[in-house]
N, C-alpha and C positions, 0 to 999 in steps of 0.2 A: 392824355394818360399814356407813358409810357414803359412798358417792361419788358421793352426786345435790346437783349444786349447782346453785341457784338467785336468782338477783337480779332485783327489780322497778325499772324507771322510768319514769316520764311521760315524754310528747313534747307535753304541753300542746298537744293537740288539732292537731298536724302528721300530713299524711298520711305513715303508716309505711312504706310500701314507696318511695314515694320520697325521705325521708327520709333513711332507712338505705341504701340504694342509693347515694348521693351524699355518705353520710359517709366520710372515713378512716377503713378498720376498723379501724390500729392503735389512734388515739387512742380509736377508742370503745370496745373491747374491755379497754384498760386502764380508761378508766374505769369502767365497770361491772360489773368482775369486782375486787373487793378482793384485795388482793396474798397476805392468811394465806387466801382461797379459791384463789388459783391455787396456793398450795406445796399445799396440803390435797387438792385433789383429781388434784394433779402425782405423786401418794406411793403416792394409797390403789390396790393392786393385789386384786385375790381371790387368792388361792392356793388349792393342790390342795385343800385339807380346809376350803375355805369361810372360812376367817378373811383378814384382809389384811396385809399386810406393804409395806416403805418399799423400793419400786425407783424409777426415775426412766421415767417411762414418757409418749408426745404422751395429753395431755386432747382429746378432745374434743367442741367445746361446742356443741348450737345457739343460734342467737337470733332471738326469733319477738318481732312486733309484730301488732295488730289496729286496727280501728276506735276500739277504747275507748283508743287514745295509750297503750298499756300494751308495756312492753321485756319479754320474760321469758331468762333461760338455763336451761337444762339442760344435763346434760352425756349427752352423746349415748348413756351405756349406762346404762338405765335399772333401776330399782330399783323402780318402781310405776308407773300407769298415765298419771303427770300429763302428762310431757309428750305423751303421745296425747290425752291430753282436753284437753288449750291448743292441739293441732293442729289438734284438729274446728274452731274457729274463728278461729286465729290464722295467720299467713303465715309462714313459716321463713324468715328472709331468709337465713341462711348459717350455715354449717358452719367453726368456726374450728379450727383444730387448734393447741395449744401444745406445748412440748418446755421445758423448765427456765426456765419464766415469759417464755419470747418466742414470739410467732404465726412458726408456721413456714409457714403457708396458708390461704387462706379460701373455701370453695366456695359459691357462691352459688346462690339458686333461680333457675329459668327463668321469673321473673313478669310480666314487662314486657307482655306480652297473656295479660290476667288469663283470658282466658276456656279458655284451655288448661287452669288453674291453678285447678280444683276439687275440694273434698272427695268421697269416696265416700258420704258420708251413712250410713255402716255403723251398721245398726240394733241393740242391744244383745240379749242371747239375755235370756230368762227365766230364773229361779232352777230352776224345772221341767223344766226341756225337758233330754231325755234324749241322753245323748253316749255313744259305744261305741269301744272297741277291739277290735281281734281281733287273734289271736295264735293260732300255734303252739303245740304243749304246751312245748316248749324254750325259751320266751320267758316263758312262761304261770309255769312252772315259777321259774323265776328272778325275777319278778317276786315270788312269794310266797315263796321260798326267802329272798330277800336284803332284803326289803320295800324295794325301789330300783326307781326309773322311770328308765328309759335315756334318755336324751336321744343321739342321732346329731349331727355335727356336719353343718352344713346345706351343707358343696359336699360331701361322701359320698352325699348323694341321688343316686338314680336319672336323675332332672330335672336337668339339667347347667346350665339356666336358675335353678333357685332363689335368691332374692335378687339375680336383678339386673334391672334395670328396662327395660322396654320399650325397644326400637328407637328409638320416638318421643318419649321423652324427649333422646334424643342431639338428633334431628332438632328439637327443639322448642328447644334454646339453641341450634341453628345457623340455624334459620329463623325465629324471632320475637324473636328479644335483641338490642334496639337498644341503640344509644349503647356496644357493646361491639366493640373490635376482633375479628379472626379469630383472630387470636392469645391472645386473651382469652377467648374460648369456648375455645380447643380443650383451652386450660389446664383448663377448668371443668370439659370432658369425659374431661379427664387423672384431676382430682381426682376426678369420678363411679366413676370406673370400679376406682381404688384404693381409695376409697369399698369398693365390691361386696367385694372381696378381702379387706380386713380384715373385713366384718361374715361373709361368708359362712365365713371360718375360725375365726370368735370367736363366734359364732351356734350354739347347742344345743337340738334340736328335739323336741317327740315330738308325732305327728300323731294324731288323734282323730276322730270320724265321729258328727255332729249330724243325727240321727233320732231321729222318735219310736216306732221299731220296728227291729224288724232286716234286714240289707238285704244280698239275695242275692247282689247283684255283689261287694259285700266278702267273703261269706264264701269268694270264687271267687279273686279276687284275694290275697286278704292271709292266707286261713284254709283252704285246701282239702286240708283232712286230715279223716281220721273224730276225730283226735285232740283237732282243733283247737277251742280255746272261744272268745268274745267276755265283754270285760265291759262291765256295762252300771253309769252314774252317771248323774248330771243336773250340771247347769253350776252349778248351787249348791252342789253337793259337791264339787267341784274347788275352786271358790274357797274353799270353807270351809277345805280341806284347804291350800292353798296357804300359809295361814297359820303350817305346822309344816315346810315346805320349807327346806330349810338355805341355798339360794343366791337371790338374786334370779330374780321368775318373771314373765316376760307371759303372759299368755292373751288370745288375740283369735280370734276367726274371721276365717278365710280370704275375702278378696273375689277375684272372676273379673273377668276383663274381656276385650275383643274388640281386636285389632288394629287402628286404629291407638288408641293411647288414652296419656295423660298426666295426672296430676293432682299434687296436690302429695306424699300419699302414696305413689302408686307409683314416685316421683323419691327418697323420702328413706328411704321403709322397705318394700323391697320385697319384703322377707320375708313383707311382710303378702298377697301378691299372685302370681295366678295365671292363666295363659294358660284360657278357659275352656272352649273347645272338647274337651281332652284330659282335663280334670280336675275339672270343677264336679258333676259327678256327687256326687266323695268326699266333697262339704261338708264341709269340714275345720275343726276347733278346733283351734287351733297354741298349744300349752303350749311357751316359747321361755326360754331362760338365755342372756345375754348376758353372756360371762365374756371380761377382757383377754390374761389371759394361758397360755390350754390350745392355744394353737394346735397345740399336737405332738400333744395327744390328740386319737383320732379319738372320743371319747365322754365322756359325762360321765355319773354315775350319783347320784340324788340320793334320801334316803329320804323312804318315803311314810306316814302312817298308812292302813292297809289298810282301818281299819275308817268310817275315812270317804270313802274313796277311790271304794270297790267299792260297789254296791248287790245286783247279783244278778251271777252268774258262769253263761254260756249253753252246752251242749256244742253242738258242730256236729251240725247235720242229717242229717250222712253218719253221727253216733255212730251206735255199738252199744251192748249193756249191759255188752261187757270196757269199752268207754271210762269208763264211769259209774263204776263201779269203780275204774278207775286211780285218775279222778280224786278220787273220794272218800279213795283208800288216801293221796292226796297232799295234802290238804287237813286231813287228821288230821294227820299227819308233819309237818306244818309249822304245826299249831295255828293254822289258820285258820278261823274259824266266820261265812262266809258263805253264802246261800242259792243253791244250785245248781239249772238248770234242765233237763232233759232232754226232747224232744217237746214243747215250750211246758208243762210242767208240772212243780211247784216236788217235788225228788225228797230232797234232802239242806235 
């Protein structure tokens, strides 16, 4: 299944952002998106069991330009990492949305004073470096019972804020976006905000804890039962595994940030991002499914190979030796054969 479309073109060395800023989007968007790419990616939808099927559903595209006179699109639910790795360097000039091969809107960046309008510079993790979940036995249990990773849909969070972008991004296209009417922001700040709405109900999450040991606030927070385990992998085991994932998968680490704050990622994918005072503690790996059409589910479940998945499985500090036990009688029963930890010491 595929619905990542892409088109290159030169601007023979024109600067990009004012460029594209001062073009007609209709004429440009028609010409740079080929008419059998707009039925193709107007059609492809995911369905419940992962395959796609022909509904008529709004595409939408972005289009990013750089230094290097280079146009790219993408279509804004992505299927691999490219167009985050064209973002680390390139400007998103806007967000087109189509509906049966006509632009029905176009939301544009806030870049006219570039200096609001920078990357987070997010450093890439190691193949090594270790990442943990913790669970409940009830969670724990279902995981290996049905070899399926839950993904929560991301406005079900707890965080009422998740995916949507700083205050000061509103404040940043009303206070620094010249040459644009009042009315032409607020439009901008109309399409932002429906923007939020569609990604946070189409947006499937499962959150993850990057240490390289285990960490007692989590097991207080997320795990505080005698019952309760943690599993432990490294970021090269997840990607590895990602490769036997039925539906498309991001994985990125979570960036914090302090009030007031704006860049270009926290304006377009603000899922990637988080208020830092309340939550930078969790350092979170965000394993994310970007599917158009489960809005009515509030979850998504997708299978995992266990055996690449998991490295060691940890009982909680509060166990006992009935816990060790259970957990052992339930890790036969569901023919799992991974290494079990009990008191920091490897027991099964």
């Amino acid at each position: 299944m595929k619905n990542h479309s892409k088109q290159t073109n030169k601007l023979n060395g024109l600067e990009p952002v004012k460029e594209i800023q001062n073009t007609d989007i209709s004429k440009f968007i028609v010409k740079t998106l080929p008419l059998h790419e707009k039925i193709r990616t107007n059609r492809l939808v995911i369905s419940k069991d992962g395959g796609s099927y022909g509904k008529e559903v709004p595409v939408r595209i972005f289009v990013l330009g750089g230094n290097d006179g280079e146009i790219s699109q993408f279509n804004t639910f992505y299927e691999d990492e490219k167009a985050f790795i064209k973002a680390n360097d390139h400007v998103i000039f806007f967000q087109v949305i189509m509906f049966e091969n006509k632009i029905v809107s176009h939301e544009y960046s806030p870049i006219s004073n570039n200096k609001y309008f920078r990357n987070s510079n997010n450093s890439p993790l190691l193949a090594n470096q270790k990442v943990w979940r913790y669970f409940n036995l009830t969670k724990f249990e279902d995981l290996i019972k049905n070899r399926t990773l839950f993904f929560n849909r991301l406005d079900r969070f707890i965080d009422k804020l998740e995916g949507i972008s700083p205050d000061s991004c509103e404040e940043c296209i009303l206070n620094t976006e010249t040459g644009k009417s009042i009315v032409e922001k607020h439009e901008n700040i109309r399409l932002m905000k429906e923007r939020f709405n569609f990604a946070r109900n189409s947006t499937f999450t499962s959150c993850w804890h990057i240490n390289n040991k285990q960490n007692e606030r989590m097991w207080k927070e997320y795990a505080n039962e005698r019952s309760s385990v943690a599993i432990e992998t490294t970021y090269g085991d997840i990607m590895s595994a990602k490769e036997d994932v039925q539906l498309p998968l991001h994985i990125e680490k979570i960036r914090y940030f302090d009030e007031p704050f704006v860049n270009q990622e926290s304006y377009w994918f603000p899922f990637l991002f988080k208020r830092r005072a309340p939550y930078e503690w969790e350092n979170e790996l965000r394993l994310s499914i970007y599917a158009y059409n489960y809005d009515n589910q509030t979850y998504i479940r997708t299978k995992v190979p266990l055996d690449k998945f998991i490295k060691k499985i940890h009982l909680s500090p509060l166990a006992k030796k009935h816990e060790l036990i259970n957990i052992e009688k339930m890790l036969k029963m569901h023919k799992v054969n991974i290494p079990v930890y009990f008191k920091n010491k490897r027991v099964i």
